[in-house]
N, C-alpha and C positions, 0 to 999 in steps of 0.2 A: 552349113557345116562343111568345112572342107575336106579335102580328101583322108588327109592325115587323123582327120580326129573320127572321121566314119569307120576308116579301119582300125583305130585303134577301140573301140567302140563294141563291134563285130570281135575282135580279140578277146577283148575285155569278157563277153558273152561267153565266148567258146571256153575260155580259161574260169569262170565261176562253173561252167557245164561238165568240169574235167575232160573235154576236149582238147588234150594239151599238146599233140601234136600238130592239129589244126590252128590253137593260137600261139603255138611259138612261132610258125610258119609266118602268120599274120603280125607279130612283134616287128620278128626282120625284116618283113615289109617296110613297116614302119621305120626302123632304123636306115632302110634304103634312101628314102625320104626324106627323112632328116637325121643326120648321123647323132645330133644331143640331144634327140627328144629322150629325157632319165628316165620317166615312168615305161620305157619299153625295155629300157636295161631290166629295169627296176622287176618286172614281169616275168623277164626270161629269166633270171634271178632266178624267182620265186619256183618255176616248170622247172631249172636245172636241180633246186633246193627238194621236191617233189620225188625226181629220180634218183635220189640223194647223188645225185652227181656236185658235190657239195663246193670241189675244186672251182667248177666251174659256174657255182652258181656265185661264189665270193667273188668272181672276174668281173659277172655282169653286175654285181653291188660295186663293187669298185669301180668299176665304169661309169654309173650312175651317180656315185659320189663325186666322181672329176669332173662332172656336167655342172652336178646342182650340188655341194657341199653343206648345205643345209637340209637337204632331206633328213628326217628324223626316221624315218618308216625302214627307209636304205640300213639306216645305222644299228636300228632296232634287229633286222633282218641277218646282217654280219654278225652280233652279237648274239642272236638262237644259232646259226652255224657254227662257230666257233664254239659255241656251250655243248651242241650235240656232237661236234668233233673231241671235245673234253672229256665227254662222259663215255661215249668209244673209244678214245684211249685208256680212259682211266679202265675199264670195265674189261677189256683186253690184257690189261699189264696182271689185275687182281685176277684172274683168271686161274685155278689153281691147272687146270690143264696144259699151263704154258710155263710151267715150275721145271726146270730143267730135271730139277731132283726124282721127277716120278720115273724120269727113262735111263736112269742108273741100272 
């Protein structure tokens, strides 16, 4: 096994353990490595999607998309972010607390 697929591996571990500061650390490793390996975008994704850091979890899907544009997993992943940025806007707009009208 080489080096790249040992820590991606050990990653892999840390991120099913929610050790997620540990394998994102381990991810970017990986991307040192080898800057198109997609399944480490694909990962940090998933740790940024986690913190709902959501912005930037659609960067590293998108980055992973412009490596491998057949990933299905990637595409699936953009499309739960987007759905959960829908339903939080939607859920904000209906909000009657945000009615202009109550603070007349």
């Amino acid at each position: 096994m080489d080096v790249k697929n040992k820590i991606f591996n050990e990653a892999l571990n840390l991120f099913e353990n929610s050790k997620l500061d540990e394998a994102k650390k381990k991810f970017e490793k990986i991307i040192e490595i080898d800057p198109n390996y997609d399944e480490a975008y694909y990962y940090l994704g998933k740790i940024q999607n986690k913190f709902q850091n959501f912005g930037q979890a659609i960067n590293f899907y998108n980055k992973a998309l412009e490596i491998n544009p057949d990933n299905e997993k990637v595409r699936n992943a953009i499309t739960i972010v987007n759905n959960i940025l829908n339903i939080s806007n939607s859920l904000y707009y209906e909000n009657p607390y945000t009615d202009d009208d109550l603070y007349e």
